[in-house]
N, C-alpha and C positions, 0 to 999 in steps of 0.2 A: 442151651447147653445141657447134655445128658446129666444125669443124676446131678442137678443144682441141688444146694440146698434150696429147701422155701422156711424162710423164717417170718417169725409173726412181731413185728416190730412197736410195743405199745409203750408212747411218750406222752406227755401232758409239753404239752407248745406253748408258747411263751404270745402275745399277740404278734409281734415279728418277729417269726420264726425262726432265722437264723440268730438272734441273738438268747435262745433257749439256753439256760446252763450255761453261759459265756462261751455258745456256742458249740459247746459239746455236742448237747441231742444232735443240732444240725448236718457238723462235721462227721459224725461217726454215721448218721443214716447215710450223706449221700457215697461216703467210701463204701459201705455195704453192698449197699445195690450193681456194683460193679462186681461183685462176688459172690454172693447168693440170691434168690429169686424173693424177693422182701414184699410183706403183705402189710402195711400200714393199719396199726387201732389206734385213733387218738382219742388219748383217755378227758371226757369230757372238765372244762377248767372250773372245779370247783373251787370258786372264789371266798375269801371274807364275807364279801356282800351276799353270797350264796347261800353262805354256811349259815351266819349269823339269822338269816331266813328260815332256815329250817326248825321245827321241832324237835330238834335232837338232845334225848337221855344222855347219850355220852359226852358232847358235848358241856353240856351244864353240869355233870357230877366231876370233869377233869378240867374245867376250867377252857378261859377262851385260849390259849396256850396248851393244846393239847396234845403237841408233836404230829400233828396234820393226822393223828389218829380218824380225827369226823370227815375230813376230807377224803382220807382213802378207804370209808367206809361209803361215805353218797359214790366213791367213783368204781367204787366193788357192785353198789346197786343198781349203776350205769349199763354198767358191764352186762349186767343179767339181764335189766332191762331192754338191751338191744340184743338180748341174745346172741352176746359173743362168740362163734362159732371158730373155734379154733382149729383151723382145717392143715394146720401147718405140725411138723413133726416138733419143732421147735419153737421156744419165745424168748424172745429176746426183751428185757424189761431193767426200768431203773428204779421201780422202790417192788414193792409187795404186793404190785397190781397188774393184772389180776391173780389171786391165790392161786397157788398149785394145784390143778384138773389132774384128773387122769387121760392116760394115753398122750402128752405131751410133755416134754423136756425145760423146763426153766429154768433160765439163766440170767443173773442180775448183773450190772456194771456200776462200781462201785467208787468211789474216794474216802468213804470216810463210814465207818460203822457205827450204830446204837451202840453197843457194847464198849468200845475205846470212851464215846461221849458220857457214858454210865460214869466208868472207872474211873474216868478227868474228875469228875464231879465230885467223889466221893473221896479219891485219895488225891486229887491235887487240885485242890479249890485255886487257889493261884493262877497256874495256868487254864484252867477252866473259863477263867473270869474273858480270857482272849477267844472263846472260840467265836464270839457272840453276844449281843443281845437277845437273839432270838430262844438260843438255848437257856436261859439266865432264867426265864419266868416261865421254864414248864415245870408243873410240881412233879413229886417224885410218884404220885400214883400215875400220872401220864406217863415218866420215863418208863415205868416196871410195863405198862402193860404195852408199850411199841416196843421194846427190849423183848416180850415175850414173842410179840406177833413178829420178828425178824428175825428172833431164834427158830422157831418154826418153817420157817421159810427157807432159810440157811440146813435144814436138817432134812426138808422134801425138797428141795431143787438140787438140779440135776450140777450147776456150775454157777460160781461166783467169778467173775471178772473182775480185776481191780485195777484202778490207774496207777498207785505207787507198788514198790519193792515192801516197802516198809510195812504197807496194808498186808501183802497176802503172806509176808511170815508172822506180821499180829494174830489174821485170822487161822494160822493152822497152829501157831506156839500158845497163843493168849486164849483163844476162842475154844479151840482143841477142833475144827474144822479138820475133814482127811483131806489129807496134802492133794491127793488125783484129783479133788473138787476145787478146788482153790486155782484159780490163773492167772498172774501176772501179764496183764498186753499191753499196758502203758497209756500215755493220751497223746491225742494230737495238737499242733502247734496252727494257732487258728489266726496270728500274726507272723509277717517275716517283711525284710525289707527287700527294697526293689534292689539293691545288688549292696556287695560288700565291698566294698574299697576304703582297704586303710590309709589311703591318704586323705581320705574328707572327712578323718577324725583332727582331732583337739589336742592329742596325747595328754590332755587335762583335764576331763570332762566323766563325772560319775552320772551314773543314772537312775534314777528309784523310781519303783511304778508299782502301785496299789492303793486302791480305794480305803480301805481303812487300816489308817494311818498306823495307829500307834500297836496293832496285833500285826504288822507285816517290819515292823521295828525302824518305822523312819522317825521317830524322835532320836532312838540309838544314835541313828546314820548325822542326821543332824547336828546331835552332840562331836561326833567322830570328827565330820567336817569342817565344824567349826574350830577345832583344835588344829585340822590341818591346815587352817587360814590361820590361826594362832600364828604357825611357828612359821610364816612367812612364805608359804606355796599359794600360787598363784593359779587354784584350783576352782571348777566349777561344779557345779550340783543340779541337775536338773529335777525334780520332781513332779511326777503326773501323777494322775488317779483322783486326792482327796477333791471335796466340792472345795473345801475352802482355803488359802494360802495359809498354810501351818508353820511362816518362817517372815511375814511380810519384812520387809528392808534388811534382809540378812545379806551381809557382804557374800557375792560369788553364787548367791543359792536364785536360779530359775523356778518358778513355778508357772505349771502348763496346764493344769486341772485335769480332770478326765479327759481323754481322749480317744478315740476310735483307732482300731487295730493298724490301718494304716498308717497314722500319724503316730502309732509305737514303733511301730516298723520299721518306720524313718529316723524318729528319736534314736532306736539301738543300732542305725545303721552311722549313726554320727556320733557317738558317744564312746569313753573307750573303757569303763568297767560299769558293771551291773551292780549293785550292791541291795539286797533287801536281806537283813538277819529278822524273820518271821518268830515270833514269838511259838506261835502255832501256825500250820500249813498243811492243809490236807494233803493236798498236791502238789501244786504249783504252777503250773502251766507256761509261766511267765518266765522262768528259769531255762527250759528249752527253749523256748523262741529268743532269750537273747543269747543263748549258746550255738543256734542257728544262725544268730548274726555277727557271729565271732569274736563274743565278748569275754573277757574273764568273768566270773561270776562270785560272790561274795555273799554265803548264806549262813544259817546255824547249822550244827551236826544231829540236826535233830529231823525227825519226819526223813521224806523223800530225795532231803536237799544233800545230805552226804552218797546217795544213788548218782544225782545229776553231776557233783563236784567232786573231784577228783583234786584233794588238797593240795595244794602246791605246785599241780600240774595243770590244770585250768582254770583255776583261782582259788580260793581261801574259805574254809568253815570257821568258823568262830564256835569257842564248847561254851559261852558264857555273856552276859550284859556290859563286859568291862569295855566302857569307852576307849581303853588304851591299846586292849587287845583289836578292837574291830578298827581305828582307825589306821593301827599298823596295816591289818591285812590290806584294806582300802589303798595304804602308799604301795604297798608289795607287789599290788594288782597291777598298778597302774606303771611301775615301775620295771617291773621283771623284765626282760628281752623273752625268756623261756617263757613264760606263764603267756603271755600274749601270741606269740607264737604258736603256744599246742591251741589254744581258744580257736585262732582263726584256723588252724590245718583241720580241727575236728568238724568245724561247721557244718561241710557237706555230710560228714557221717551221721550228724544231729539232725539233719533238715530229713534224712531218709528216716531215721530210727522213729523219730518223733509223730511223722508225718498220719493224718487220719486213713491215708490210706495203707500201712503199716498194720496198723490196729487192726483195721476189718481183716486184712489176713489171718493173723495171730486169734483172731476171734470165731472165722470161719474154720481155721483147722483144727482148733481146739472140738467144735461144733461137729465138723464133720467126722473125726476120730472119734469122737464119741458115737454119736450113729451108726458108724462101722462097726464098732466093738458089737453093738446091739445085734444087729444082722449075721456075727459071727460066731454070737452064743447060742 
């Protein structure tokens, strides 16, 4: 293809690959490669066991919790080490590796910033407490100095990509990012079911899916449900994701543990409302895939989830923790003729909008408009 782009595409892989970033890296390379001419660096997996091996000053003065600072310093080293030869006009990357060269274009793809996880911390320890364990035990000399080396990066790269709404008017209102640098492309939906048909639903049947529990708010959900068993509905609750049964001998409530994308697929193709109110949510990913499966959907007003939900018309936000308020919306969900109705007409628009190969579009024009402009000053 005449003038492709060729982009320089540097991921850090997961040991099986497609399940990298819950499948992100995966999805998003192989939609690319359909679009621009893609030159693979995989950035070598500086492990624990790696690091922990090494001699490293930075490491022992910030602590073993050091915001993967030591790691993307051995995979900076790497990089030199093989003599990274960046022959490509562009790079496509997901953290701050490798640093901004001269004569090439850098462009990050993003969920979730240093700078929001800074602010959580410092003016809302409460929700802070949800983003993580992991976030919980870096000290604050590790925050300030990834916070610097991101700022940096955000300030000589060429574009920032983000998966929510939410993120890219943080990053131009909150961060002070210029709005031309900042792009919205969305993510892609890395589960769907093998077809949609409303009659091999339940018209009873809630669904919750996330590994940790109590930040994606199924104790909420729990609570909600159990009140709608209270008052004599004849309702059910399926729950996937956590390792362990977080409800064992609960009247109505299924627990399915974790399960693989196809066996979610299938769950939102049987089930007839979504419900996860996420305490904190970068994303969400999980939100399109069951709105591709023509579910109502049941989220907080917060993050990305008031971008996916459309209140009233394909299911319900919740602004708050009140059991009373979320278990309404839950009957509302499951209940409405309209609300179920706009769910399932939108699907197909969902399943296009959502899709990885979507993205790589919205990703390469954004890429190639910019290149253009260069050639035409």
């Amino acid at each position: 293809m005449e003038n492709q782009i060729e982009l320089m595409y540097c991921a850090e892989w997961a040991k099986d690959r497609e399940r990298s970033w819950s499948g992100t890296t995966y999805g998003l390379r192989q939609a690319l490669c359909k679009h621009v001419l893609l030159h693979d660096f995989d950035l070598p997996d500086c492990s624990e066991s790696f690091l922990l091996r090494l001699n490293n000053k930075l490491r022992s003065c910030l602590g073993i919790r050091d915001f993967d600072l030591s790691k993307m310093r051995a995979q900076q080293s790497e990089c030199k080490r093989h003599s990274l030869d960046l022959k490509t006009a562009a790079v496509f990357q997901f953290s701050e590796i490798p640093l901004v060269g001269k004569g090439e274009d850098h462009y990050i793809y993003q969920d979730l910033p240093v700078e929001w996880l800074w602010h959580c911390k410092n003016d809302n320890p409460e929700l802070f407490k949800y983003t993580g364990s992991y976030y919980q035990n870096i000290s604050t000399k590790a925050f300030k100095a990834r916070l610097k080396l991101q700022r940096q990066f955000y300030n000589e790269c060429r574009g920032v990509f983000t998966m929510g709404k939410w993120l890219a008017k943080y990053l131009v209102c909150e961060c002070g990012l210029p709005i031309e640098k900042v792009h919205h492309v969305g993510g892609g939906i890395n589960s769907s079911p093998r077809c949609i048909d409303p009659l091999s639903r339940h018209q009873n049947t809630f669904l919750f899916a996330g590994r940790d529990f109590e930040r994606k708010g199924g104790d909420l959900v729990l609570e909600a449900f159990a009140k709608l068993i209270e008052a004599g509905n004849d309702y059910r609750l399926i729950i996937a994701g956590p390792e362990g049964n977080p409800a064992p001998g609960a009247r109505g409530v299924q627990f399915v543990g974790d399960v693989d994308n196809e066996c979610l697929g299938n769950l939102m193709a049987t089930s007839d409302v979504f419900v996860m109110p996420s305490r904190f949510e970068a994303y969400g990913l999980v939100f399109p895939e069951a709105m591709a499966a023509g579910l109502p959907c049941i989220g907080t007003d917060k993050f990305e989830m008031p971008y996916f939900i459309e209140d009233g018309v394909n299911g319900r936000t919740v602004g708050s923790e009140s059991i009373e308020e979320l278990s309404l919306a839950m009957q509302d969900c499951l209940l409405s003729d309209s609300i179920r109705e706009q769910a399932m007409k939108r699907s197909s628009e969902v399943q296009k909008e959502y899709s990885w190969d979507s993205v790589a579009k919205r990703i390469e024009h954004v890429i190639n408009e910019d290149l253009h402009s260069d050639t035409t000053n």
